[in-house]
Kinemage of the C-alpha trace (Angstrom):
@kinemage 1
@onewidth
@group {chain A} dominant
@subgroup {mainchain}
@vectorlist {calphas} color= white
{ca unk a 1} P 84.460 74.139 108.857
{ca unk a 2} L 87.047 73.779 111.458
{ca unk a 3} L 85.412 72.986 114.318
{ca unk a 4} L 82.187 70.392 115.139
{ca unk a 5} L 80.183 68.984 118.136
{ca unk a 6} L 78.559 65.315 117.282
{ca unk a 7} L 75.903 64.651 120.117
{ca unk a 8} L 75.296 60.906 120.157
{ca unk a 9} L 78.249 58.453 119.163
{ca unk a 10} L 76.468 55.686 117.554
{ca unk a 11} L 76.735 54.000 114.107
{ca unk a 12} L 76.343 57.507 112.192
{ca unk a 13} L 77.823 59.781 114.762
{ca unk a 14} L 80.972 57.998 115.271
{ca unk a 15} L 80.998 57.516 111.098
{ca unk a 16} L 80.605 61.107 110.201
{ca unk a 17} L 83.341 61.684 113.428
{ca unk a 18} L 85.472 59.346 111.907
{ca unk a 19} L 85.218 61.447 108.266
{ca unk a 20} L 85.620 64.720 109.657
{ca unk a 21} L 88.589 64.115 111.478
{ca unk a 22} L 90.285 62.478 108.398
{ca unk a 23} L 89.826 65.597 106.495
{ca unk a 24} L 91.269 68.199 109.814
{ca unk a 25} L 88.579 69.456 111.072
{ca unk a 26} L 88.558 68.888 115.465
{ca unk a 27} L 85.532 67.202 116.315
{ca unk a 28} L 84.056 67.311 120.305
{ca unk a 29} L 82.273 63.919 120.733
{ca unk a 30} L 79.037 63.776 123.261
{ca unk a 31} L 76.838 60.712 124.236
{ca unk a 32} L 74.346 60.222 127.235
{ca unk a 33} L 76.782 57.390 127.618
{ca unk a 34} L 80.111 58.827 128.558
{ca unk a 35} L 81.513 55.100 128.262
{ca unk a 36} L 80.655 55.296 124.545
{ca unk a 37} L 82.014 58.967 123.653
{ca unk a 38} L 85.576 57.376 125.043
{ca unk a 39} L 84.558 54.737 122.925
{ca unk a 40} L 84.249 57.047 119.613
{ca unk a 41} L 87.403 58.850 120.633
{ca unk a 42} L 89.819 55.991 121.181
{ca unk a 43} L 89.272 55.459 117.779
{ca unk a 44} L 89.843 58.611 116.618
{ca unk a 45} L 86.709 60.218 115.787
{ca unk a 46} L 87.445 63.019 117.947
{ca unk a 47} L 87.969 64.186 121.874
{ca unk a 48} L 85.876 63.572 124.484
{ca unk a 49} L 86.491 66.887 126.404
{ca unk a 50} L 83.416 69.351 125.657
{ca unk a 51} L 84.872 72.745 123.480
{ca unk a 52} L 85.687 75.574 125.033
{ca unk a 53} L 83.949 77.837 122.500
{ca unk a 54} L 80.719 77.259 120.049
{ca unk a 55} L 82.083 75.109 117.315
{ca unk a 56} L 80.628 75.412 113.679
{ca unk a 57} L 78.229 72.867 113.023
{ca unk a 58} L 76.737 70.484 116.139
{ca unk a 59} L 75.637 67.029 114.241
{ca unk a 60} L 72.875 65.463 116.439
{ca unk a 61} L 72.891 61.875 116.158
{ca unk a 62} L 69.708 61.100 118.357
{ca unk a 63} L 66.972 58.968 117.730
{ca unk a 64} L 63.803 60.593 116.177
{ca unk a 65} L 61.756 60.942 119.343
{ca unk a 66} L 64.793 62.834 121.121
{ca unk a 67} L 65.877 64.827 118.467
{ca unk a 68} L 63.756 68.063 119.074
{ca unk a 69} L 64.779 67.773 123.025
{ca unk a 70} L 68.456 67.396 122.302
{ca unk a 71} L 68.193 70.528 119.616
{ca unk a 72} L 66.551 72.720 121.495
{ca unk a 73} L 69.029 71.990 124.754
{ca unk a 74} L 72.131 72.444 122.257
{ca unk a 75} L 70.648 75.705 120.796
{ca unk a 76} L 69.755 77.057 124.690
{ca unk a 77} L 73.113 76.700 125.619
{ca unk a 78} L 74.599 77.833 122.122
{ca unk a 79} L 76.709 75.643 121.477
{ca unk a 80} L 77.707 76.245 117.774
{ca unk a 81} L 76.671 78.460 114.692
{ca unk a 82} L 74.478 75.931 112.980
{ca unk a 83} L 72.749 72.939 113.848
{ca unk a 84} L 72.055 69.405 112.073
{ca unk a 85} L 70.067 66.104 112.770
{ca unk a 86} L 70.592 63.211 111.100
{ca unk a 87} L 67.672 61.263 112.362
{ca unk a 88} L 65.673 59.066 109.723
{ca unk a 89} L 62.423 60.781 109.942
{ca unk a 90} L 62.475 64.809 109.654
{ca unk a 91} L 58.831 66.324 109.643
{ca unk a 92} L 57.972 65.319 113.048
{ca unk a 93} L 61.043 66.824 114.512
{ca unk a 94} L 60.820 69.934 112.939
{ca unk a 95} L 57.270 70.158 113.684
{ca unk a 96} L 58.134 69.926 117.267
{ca unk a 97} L 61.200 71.946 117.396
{ca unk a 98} L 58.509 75.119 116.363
{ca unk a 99} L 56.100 74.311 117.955
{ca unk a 100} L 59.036 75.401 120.941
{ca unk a 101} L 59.080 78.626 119.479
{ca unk a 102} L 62.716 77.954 118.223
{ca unk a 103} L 64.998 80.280 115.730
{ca unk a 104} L 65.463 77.760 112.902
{ca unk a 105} L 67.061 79.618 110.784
{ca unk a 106} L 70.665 78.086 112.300
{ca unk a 107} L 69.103 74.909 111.821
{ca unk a 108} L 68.805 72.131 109.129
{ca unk a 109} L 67.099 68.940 108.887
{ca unk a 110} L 69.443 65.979 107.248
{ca unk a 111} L 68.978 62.229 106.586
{ca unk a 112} L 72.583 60.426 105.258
{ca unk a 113} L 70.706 57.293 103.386
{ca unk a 114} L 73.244 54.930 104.567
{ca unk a 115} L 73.863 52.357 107.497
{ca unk a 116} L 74.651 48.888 108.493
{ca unk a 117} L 73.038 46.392 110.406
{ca unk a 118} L 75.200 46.720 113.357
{ca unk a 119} L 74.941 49.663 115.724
{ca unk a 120} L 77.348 51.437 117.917
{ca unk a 121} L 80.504 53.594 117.874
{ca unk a 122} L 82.452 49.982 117.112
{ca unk a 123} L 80.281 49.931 114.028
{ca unk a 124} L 81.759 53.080 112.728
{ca unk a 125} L 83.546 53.664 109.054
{ca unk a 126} L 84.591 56.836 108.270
{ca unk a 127} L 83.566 55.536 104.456
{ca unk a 128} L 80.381 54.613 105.661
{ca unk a 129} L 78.519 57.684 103.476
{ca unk a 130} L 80.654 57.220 100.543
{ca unk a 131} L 78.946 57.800 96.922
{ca unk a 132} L 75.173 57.481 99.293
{ca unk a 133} L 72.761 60.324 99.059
{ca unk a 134} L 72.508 62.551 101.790
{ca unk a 135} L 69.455 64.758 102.230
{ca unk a 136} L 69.051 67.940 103.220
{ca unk a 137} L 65.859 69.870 104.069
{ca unk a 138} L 66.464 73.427 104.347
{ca unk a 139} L 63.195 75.578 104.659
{ca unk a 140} L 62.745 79.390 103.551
{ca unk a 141} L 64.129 80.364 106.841
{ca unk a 142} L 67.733 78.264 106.736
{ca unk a 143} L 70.030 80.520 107.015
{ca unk a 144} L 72.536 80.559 103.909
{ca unk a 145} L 75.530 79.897 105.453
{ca unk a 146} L 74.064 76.306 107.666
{ca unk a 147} L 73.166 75.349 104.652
{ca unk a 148} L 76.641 75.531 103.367
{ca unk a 149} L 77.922 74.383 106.774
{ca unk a 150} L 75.989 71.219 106.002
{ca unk a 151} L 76.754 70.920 102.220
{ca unk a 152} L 81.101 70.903 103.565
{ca unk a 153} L 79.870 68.184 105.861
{ca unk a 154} L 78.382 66.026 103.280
{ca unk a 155} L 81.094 66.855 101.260
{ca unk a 156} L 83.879 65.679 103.756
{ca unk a 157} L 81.938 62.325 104.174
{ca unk a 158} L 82.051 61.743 100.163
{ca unk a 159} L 78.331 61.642 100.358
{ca unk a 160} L 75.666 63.584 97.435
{ca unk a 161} L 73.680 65.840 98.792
{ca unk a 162} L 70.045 65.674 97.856
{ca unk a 163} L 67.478 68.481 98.620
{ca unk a 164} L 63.660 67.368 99.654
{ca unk a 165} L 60.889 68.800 101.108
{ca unk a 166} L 61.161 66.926 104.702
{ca unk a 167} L 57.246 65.573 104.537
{ca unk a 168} L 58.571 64.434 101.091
{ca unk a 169} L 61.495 62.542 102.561
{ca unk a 170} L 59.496 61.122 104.948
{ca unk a 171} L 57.161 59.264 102.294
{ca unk a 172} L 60.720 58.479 100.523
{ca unk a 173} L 61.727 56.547 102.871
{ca unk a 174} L 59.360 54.926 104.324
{ca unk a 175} L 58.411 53.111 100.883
{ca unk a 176} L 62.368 52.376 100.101
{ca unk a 177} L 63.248 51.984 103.696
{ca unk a 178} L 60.635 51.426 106.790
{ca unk a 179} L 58.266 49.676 105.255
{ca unk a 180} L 60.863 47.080 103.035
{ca unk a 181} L 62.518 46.527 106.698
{ca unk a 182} L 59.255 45.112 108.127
{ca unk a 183} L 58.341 43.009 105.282
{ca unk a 184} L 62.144 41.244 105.730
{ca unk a 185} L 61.268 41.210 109.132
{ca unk a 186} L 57.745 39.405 108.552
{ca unk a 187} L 59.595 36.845 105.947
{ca unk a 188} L 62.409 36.376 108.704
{ca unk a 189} L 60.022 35.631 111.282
{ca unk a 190} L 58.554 32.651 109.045
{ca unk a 191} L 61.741 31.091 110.043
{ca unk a 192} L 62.097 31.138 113.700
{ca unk a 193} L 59.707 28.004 113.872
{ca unk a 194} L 60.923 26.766 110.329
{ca unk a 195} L 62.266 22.980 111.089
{ca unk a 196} L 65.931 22.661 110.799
{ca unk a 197} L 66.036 20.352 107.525
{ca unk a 198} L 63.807 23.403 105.777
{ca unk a 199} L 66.256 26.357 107.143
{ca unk a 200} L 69.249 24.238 106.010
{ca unk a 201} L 68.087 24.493 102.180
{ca unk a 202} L 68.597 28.771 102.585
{ca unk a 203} L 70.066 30.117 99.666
{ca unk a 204} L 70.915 33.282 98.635
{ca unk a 205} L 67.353 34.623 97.751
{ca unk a 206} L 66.671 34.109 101.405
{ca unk a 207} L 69.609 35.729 102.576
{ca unk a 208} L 69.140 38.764 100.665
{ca unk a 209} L 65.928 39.198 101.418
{ca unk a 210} L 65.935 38.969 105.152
{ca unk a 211} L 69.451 40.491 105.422
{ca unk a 212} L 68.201 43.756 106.861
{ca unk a 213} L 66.206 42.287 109.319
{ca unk a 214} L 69.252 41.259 111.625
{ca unk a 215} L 69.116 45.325 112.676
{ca unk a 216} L 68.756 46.404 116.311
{ca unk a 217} L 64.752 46.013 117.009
{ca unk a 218} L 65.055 49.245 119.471
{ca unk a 219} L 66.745 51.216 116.995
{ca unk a 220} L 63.943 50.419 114.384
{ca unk a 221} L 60.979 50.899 116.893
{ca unk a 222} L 61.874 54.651 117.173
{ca unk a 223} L 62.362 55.161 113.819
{ca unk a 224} L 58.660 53.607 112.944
{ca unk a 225} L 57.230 55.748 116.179
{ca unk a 226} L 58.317 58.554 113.899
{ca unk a 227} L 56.916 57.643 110.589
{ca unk a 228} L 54.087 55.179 111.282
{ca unk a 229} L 51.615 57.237 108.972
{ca unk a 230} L 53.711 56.484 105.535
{ca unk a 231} L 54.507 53.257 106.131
{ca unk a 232} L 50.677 51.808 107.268
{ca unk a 233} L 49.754 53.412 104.208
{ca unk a 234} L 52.686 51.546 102.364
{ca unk a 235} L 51.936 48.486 104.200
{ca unk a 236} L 48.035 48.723 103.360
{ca unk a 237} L 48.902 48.798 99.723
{ca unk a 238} L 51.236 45.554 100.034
{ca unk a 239} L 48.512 43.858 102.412
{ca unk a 240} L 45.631 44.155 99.442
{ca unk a 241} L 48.665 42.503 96.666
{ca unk a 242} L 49.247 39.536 99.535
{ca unk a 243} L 45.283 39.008 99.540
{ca unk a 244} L 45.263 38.828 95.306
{ca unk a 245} L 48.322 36.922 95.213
{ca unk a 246} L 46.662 34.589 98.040
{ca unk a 247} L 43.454 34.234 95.960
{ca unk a 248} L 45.570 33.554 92.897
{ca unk a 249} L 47.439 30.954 94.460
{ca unk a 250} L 44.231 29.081 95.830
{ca unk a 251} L 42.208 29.296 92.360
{ca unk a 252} L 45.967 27.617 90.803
{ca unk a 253} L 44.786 24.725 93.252
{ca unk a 254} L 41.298 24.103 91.158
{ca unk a 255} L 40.390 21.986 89.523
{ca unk a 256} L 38.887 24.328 87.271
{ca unk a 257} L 40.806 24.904 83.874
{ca unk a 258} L 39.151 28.731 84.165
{ca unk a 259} L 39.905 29.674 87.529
{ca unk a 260} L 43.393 28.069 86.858
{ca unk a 261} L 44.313 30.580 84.259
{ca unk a 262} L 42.495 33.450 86.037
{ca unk a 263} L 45.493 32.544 89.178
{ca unk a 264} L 48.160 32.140 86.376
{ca unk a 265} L 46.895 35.930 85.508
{ca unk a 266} L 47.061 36.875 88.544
{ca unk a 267} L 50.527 35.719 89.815
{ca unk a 268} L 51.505 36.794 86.403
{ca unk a 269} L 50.278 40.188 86.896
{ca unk a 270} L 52.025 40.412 90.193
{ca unk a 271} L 55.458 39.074 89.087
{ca unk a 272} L 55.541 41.644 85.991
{ca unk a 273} L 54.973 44.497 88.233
{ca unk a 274} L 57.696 43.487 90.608
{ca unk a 275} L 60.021 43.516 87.406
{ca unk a 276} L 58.910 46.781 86.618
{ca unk a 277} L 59.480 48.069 89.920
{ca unk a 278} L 62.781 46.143 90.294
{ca unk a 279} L 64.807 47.997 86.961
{ca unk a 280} L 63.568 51.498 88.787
{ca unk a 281} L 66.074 50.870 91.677
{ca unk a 282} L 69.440 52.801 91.182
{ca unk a 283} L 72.370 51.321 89.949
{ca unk a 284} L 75.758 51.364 90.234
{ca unk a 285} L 77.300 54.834 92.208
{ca unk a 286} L 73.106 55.514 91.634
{ca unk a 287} L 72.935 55.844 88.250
{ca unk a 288} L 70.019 54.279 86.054
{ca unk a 289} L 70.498 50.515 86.184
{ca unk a 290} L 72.555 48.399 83.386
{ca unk a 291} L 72.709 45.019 82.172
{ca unk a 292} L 75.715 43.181 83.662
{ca unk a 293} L 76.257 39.720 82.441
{ca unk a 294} L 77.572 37.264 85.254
{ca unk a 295} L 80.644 35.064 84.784
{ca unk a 296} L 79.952 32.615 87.315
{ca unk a 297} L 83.421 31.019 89.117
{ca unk a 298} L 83.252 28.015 91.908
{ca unk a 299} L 85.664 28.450 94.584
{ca unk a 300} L 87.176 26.851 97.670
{ca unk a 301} L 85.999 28.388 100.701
{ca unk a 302} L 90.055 29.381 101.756
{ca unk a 303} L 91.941 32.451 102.284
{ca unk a 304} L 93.197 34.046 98.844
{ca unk a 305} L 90.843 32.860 96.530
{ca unk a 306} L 89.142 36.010 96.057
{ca unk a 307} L 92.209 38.209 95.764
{ca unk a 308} L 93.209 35.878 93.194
{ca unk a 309} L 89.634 35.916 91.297
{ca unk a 310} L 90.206 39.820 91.383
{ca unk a 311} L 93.862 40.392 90.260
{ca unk a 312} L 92.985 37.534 87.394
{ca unk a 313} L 90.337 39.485 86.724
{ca unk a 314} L 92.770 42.673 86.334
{ca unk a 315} L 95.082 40.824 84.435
{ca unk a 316} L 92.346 40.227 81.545
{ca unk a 317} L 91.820 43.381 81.340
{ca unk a 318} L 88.214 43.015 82.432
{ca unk a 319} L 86.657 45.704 85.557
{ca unk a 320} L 84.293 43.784 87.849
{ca unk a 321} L 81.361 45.925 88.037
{ca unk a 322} L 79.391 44.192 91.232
{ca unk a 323} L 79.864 40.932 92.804
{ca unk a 324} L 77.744 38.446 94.520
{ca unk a 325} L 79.007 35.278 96.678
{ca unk a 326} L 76.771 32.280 97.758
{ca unk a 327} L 78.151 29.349 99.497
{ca unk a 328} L 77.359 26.014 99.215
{ca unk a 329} L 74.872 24.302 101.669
{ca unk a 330} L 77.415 21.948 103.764
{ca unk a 331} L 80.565 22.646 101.398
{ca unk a 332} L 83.952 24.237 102.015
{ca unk a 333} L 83.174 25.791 98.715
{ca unk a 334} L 81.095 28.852 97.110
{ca unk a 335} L 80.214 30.655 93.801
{ca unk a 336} L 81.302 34.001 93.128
{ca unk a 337} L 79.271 35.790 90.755
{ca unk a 338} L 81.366 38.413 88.721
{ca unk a 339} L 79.249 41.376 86.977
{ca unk a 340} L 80.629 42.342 84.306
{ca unk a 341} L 80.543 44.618 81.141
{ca unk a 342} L 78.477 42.131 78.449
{ca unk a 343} L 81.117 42.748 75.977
{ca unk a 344} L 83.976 41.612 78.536
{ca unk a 345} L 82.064 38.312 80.034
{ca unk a 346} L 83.495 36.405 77.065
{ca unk a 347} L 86.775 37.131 77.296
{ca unk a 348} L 86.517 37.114 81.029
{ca unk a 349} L 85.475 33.460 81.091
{ca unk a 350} L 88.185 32.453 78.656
{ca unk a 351} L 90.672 34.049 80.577
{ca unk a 352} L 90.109 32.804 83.659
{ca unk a 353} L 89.011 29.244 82.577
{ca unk a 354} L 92.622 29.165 81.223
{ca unk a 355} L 94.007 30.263 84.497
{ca unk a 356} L 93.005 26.861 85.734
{ca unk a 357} L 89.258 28.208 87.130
{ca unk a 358} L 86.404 26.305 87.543
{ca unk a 359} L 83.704 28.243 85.723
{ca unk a 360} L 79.694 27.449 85.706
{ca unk a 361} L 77.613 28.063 83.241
């Protein structure tokens, strides 16, 4: 690939800009906002003057409802050799895009499963895709050589590519995307009311469960407009646990020593089925998940202190696998959590204990 068009400079046009032109290849950038294309391209994803000849792949970075529209315009005017989307839902838009009557065979559905909570060219990293999966969902008619035009994309962004059927990604993700976003967004919401001394006790459970509802409401109504089937369904399923859980809850308030333990059941039941669910999510560069044990260092909330924790770390010889930080409630202070190898934690602890840390058990 030398040459591509990205149509639509927010969050994950501007990002897959941004990668492209790190690896050489001259990227065209196009937005309905000609204020944010300048944006994109002043920091270096790419030019904001249109190419004078069809480039090799056009990446259309629209929202779900526009995608089809701004396809079938780029493919009128022929603007490249193959065609991409990268919109979050992809049976509706191919659906639509024949229902035009359209050649697909220059064209490929994809999905990078990656983002951030902010939105915009500014919100751009050209590591943004880095070790994520991307999907692809070619159909009998893709034509061999999109398909490998999109493969060298994914490939330049560092992401793995992942092949689905695109009704199949669309039930994917709306059980480990759309429909976790609402239910943040429904325990977030219990908040806005909350009273000030309650909101002030927020830990990090709380923050990590509501962290993804902080996202750009307008972005996320399109991308439910797209999917709504899936994730009703999802949310259906999750409604009828909330009504046992409720019921077990209540018959925990009895005064009856039977209904008690039919509520302890209950909650039980729930509870071990979230654990079983919970080991099933990737780990680490999405591989099956491992046991980490956590060496558990209190710091001063001041610049340094976690370059320190990290080259002490080093210096004992011990890789940090994942790390976690939660800050105290009305301290200058926090506690990093460092995941580690279970054979390393001991020597880990000693280490940096005699390095003058403060370590909690």
């Amino acid at each position: 690939m030398r040459t591509a068009l990205v149509i639509g400079t927010g969050l994950i046009g501007t990002s897959a800009a941004l990668a492209l032109t790190g690896r050489g290849v001259t990227v065209h950038l196009v937005d309905h906002d000609p204020e944010q294309a300048r944006t994109a391209a002043a920091l270096g994803a790419g030019t904001d003057q249109a190419p004078a000849e069809p480039v090799d792949l056009a990446i259309v970075a629209a929202p779900p409802a526009l995608v089809a529209g701004v396809l079938a315009d780029a493919m009128g005017r022929r603007l490249a050799r193959g065609y991409i989307d990268v919109a979050s839902v992809k049976g509706g838009p191919r659906r639509e895009l024949e229902a035009r009557g359209l050649d697909l065979s220059a064209y490929i559905g994809t999905h990078p499963m990656s983002g951030r909570e902010k939105s915009g060219p500014l919100a751009g990293t050209a590591d943004l895709f880095e070790g994520r999966p991307w999907v692809l969902t070619p159909t009998r008619d893709t034509d061999t050589e999109v398909l490998n035009l999109a493969l060298e994309l994914v490939s330049h962004c560092r992401a793995v590519p992942v092949v689905m059927d695109a009704d199949a990604h669309d039930r994917a993700v709306a059980l480990v995307s759309h429909m976790p976003h609402l239910v943040s967004s429904m325990v977030a919401a219990r908040l806005e009311h909350a009273e000030e001394a309650a909101v002030r006790l927020c830990g990090q459970g709380i923050r990590d469960v509501t962290r993804i509802a902080a996202s750009d409401p307008r972005m996320w109504i399109d991308i439910l407009s797209a999917n709504p089937g899936p994730v009703a369904d999802l949310l259906t399923d999750v409604a009828a646990d909330l009504e046992e859980t409720v019921r077990a809850l209540r018959a925990l308030q009895s005064s009856d020593e039977d209904k008690r333990r039919e509520g302890s059941t209950g909650i039980a039941d729930v509870l071990r089925r979230g654990n079983a669910g919970q080991v099933r999510v990737p780990g680490k560069h999405g591989s099956a998940p491992r046991a980490y044990e956590t060496v558990a260092v209190l710091i001063d909330d001041q610049p340094g202190q976690l370059a320190r924790i990290f080259a002490d770390a080093e210096r004992a010889g011990v890789n940090v696998e994942d790390v976690r930080i939660e800050h105290a409630t009305g301290q200058q202070a926090g506690l990093v959590q460092l995941m580690v190898e279970p054979r390393s934690a001991a020597a880990l602890t000693a280490a940096l204990r005699e390095w003058g840390w403060a370590i909690r058990q």
